[in-house]
C-alpha positions as CSV (number, residue, x, y, z in Angstrom):
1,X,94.4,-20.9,-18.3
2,X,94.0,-24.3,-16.3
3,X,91.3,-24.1,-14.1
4,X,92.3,-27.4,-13.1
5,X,95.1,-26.2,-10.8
6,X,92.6,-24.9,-8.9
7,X,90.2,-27.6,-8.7
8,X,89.4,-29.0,-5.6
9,X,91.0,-33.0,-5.2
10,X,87.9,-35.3,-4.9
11,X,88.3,-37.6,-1.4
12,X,89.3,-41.3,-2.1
13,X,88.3,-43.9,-0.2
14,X,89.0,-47.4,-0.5
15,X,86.7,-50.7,0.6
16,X,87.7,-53.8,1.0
17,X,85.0,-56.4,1.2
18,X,82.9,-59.1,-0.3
19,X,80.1,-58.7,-3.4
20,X,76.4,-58.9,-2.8
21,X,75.1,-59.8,-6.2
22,X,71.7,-58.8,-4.2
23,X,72.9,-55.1,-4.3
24,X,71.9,-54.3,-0.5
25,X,75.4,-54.6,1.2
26,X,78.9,-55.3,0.6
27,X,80.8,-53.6,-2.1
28,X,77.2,-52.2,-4.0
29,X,76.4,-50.8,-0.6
30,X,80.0,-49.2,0.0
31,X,80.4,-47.3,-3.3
32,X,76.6,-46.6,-3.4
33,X,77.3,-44.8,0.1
34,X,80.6,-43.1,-1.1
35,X,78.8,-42.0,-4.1
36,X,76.3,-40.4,-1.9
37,X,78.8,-38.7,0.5
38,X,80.9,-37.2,-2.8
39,X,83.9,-39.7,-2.4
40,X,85.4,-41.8,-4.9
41,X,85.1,-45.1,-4.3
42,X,87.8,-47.6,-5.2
43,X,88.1,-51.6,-4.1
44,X,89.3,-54.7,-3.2
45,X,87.5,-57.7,-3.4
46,X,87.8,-60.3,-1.0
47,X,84.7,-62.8,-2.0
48,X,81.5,-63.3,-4.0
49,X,78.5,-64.4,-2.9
50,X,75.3,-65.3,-4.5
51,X,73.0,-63.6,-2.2
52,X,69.5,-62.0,-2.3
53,X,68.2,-59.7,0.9
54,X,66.7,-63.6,2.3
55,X,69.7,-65.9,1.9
56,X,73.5,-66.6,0.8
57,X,73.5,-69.4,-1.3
58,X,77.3,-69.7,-2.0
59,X,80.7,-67.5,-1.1
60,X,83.4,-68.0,-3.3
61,X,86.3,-66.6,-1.6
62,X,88.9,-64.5,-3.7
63,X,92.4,-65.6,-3.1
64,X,94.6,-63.7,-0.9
65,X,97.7,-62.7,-3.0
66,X,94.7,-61.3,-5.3
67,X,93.4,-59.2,-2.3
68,X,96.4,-57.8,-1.5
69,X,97.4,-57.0,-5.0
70,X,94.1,-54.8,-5.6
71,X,94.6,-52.9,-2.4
72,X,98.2,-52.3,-3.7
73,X,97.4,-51.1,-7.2
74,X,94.5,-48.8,-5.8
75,X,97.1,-47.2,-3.1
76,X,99.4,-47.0,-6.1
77,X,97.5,-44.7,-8.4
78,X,95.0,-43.3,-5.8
79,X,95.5,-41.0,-2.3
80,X,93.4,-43.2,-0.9
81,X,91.9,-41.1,2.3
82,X,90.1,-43.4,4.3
83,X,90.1,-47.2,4.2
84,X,86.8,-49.9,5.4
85,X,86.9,-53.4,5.8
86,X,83.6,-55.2,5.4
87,X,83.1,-59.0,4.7
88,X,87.5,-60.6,4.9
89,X,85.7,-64.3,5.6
90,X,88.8,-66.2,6.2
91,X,91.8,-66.0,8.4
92,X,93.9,-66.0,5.4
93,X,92.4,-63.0,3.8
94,X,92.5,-61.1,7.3
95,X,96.1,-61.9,7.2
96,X,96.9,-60.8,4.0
97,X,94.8,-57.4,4.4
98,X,97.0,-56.4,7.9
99,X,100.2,-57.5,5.7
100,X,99.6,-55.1,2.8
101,X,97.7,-52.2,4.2
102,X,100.9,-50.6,6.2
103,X,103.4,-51.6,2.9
104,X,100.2,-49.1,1.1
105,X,98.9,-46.3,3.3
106,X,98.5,-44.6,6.4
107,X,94.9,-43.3,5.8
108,X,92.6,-44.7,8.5
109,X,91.4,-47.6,8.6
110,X,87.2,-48.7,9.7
111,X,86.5,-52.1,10.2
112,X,83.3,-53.7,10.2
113,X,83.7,-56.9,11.4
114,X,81.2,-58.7,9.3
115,X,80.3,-61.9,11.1
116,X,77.2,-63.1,10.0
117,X,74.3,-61.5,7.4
118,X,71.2,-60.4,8.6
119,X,69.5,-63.4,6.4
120,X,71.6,-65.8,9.3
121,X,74.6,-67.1,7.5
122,X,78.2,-67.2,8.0
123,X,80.2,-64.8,6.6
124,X,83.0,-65.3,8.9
125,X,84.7,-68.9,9.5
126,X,85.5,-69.7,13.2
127,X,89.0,-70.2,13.2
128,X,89.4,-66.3,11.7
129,X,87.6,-64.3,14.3
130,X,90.6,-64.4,16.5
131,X,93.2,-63.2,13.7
132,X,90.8,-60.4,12.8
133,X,91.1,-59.6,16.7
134,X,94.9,-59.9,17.1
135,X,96.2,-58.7,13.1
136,X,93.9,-56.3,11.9
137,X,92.1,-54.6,15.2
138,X,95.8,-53.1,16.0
139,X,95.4,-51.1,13.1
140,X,92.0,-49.8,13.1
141,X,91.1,-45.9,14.1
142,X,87.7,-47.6,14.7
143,X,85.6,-51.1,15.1
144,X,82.1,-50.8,14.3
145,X,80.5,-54.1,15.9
146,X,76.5,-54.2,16.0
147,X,75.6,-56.1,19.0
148,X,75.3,-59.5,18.6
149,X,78.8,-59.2,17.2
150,X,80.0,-57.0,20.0
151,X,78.7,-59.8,22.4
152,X,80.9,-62.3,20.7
153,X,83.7,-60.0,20.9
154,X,83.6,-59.3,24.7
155,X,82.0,-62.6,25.7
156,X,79.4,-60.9,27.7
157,X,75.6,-60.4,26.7
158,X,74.5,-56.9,26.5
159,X,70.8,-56.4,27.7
160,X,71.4,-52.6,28.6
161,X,72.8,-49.1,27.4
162,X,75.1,-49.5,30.6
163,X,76.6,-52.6,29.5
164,X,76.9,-51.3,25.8
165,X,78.9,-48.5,26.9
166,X,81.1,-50.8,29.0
167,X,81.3,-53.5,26.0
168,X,82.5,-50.4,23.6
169,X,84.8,-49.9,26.1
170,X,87.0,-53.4,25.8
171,X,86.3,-53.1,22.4
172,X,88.2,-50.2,21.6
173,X,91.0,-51.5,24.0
174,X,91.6,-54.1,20.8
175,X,92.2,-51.0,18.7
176,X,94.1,-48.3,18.1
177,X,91.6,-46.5,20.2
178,X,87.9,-46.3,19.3
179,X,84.7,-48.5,18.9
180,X,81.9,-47.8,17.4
181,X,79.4,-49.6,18.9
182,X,75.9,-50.0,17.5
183,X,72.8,-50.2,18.9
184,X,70.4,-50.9,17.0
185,X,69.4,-54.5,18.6
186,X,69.3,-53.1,21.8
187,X,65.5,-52.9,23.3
188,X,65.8,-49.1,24.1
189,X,62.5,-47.7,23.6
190,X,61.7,-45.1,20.9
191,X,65.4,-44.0,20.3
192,X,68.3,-45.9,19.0
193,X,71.7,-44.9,20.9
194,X,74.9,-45.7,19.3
195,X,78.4,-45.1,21.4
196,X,81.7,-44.0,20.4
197,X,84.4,-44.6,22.8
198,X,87.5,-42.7,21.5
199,X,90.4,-41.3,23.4
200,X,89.3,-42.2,26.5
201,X,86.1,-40.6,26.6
202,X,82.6,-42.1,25.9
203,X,80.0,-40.5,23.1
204,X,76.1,-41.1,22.9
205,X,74.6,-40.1,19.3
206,X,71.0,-40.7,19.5
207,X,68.1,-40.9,16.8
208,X,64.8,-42.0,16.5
209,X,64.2,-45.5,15.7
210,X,63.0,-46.4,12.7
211,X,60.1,-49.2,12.2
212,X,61.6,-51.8,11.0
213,X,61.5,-53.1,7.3
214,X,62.9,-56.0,5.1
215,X,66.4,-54.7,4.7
216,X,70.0,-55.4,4.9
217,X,73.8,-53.5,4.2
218,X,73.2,-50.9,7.4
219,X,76.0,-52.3,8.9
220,X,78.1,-51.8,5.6
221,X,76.5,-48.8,4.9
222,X,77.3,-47.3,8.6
223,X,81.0,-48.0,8.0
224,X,81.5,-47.0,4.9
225,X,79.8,-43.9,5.8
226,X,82.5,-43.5,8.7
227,X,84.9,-44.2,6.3
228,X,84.2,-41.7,3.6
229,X,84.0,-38.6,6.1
230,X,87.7,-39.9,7.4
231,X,88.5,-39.7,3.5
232,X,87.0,-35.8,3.6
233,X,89.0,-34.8,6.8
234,X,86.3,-35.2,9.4
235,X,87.2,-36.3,13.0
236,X,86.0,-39.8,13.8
237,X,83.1,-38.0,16.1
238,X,81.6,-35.9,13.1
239,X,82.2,-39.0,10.5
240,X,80.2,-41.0,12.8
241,X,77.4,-38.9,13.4
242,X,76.9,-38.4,10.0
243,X,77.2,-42.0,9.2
244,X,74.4,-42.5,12.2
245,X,72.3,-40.0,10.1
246,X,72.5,-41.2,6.8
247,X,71.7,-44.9,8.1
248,X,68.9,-43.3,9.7
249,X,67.4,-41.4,6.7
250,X,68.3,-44.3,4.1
251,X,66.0,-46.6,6.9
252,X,63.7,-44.2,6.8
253,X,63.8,-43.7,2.9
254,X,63.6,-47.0,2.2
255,X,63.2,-48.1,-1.3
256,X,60.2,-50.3,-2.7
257,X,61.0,-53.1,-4.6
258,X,58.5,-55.9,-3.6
259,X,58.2,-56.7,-0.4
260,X,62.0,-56.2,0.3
261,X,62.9,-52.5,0.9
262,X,66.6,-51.2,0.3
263,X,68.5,-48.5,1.6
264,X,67.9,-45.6,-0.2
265,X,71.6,-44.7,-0.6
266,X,71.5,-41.2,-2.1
267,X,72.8,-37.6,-2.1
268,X,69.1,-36.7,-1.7
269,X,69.6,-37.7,1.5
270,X,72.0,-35.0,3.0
271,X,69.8,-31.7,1.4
C-alpha cells in the first residue's frame, strides 16, 4: 500500500528578498524561520549583500527578468501557500515582482518593506519607495512596517501607541486591507505592543519587552513568520500573533557568538 496518498502536503511558502552573507536576516533568516514553523521554504533572490550584523559593505542587485523568472519556476513546480517580500532595493525589481506575482499565484502576499538595516544603511533607493507604495502595496494581505519606516510611510512621527494605531490605520488603506505595524521602537514601558489593523477593526498583541542585544533580521523574521502561518491556513490575526511570539522567544533566546547575538530561529522555540 501507499502510505503516501495519505500523507499530509507540507505548507510552501515562498520569499522573495535579498542575501545576508551575515546569516541574521534576509533569505538565511526567512528559511531559518520557515524551517522552524514546519514550512518549506522556496526563493527568489533579488540582491546580495556583503553584510555582517555591524555593516553592508556592498549590494549587488540581481537583475529583474532574473527575479521574476525564480518566482515563476517556484510557482511552477510548487503550491506555493504564502508569499513575503523582504529586501526588492530598486524600483525596477519592485516592478518586476507586482508584474509576475498575479501571472504566478494567488497565495497571500506579506511585505516587509525593507528600508534601511539596523547597522544604518540603505537598502532601499529613494526613487523606489513610491513604486513599492503604488505597485506592490495593492496586492498585499498585509504590510509589516517597524516604526521608523511606518513614519516615512505616513509622513507623520509616532511618539505614542495612539498615534501608532492611527499610523497602522493609513497604512493598511495602501493595501488590500491590513498593516501590521510594529512596535518595537516605540518607548512604551515594560511591554512591546504591536497592531494589526485588518477589516476595519484594530488589534493589540502585547509581550514583554525583551532587553535588548546586538541583533538583527526581527523584522525579516516577523514577516516571514506571518508568512508561513498564511502558508499553513492560519487567519492573518493567529499568523501574526505567532509571528509576535516567536520574535519574542528567538530575542529572548538569543544565540552567543561573540559579542553579536542572533536569533535563535528554531523549532525549540514553539514546545
Amino acid at each position: 500500500m501507499n502510505n503516501s496518498i495519505n500523507e499530509k502536503q507540507t505548507a510552501v511558502a515562498l520569499t522573495i528578498a535579498g542575501s545576508d552573507s551575515g546569516g541574521g536576516a534576509g533569505i538565511q533568516a526567512d528559511l531559518k524561520t520557515f524551517t522552524a514553523l514546519d514550512v518549506f521554504g522556496t526563493t527568489a533572490i533579488t540582491c546580495l549583500t556583503a553584510q555582517n550584523p555591524d555593516e553592508v559593505r556592498a549590494v549587488s542587485p540581481v537583475d529583474p527578468a532574473m527575479v521574476s523568472q525564480q518566482i515563476r519556476t517556484v510557482c511552477d513546480a510548487f503550491k506555493v501557500g504564502g508569499i513575503k517580500t523582504g529586501m526588492l532595493y530598486s524600483a525596477e525589481i519592485i516592478s518586476a515582482v507586482a508584474n509576475t506575482l498575479p501571472e504566478c499565484t494567488q497565495a497571500p502576499l506579506v511585505v516587509d518593506p525593507v528600508m534601511i538595516a539596523t547597522s544604518g544603511a540603505k537598502l532601499l533607493q529613494d526613487d523606489a519607495i513610491q513604486t513599492m507604495i503604488t505597485a506592490l502595496f495593492p496586492l498585499a494581505c498585509v504590510v509589516t512596517p517597524n516604526l521608523p519606516e511606518a513614519e516615512l510611510l505616513t509622513g507623520n512621527s509616532i511618539r505614542n501607541l495612539a498615534e501608532l494605531r492611527a499610523a497602522a490605520e493609513t497604512i493598511a488603506a495602501m493595501t488590500r486591507g491590513a498593516c501590521l505595524l510594529k512596535g518595537g521602537h516605540l518607548e512604551s514601558g515594560p511591554e512591546v505592543s504591536d497592531i494589526l489593523f485588518c477589516d476595519g477593526e484594530l488589534h493589540e498583541f502585547r509581550t514583554v519587552r525583551i532587553a535588548a542585544v546586538d541583533t538583527h533580521g526581527t523584522g525579516c523574521t516577523y514577516s516571514a513568520a506571518i508568512a508561513a502561518g498564511l502558508a499553513k491556513g492560519q487567519s492573518l490575526h493567529t499568523a501574526a500573533q505567532q509571528a509576535q511570539q516567536f520574535v519574542a522567544q528567538a530575542l529572548k533566546n538569543a544565540l552567543h557568538t561573540g559579542r553579536h547575538r542572533p536569533l535563535r530561529l528554531s523549532t525549540a522555540l514553539l514546545q
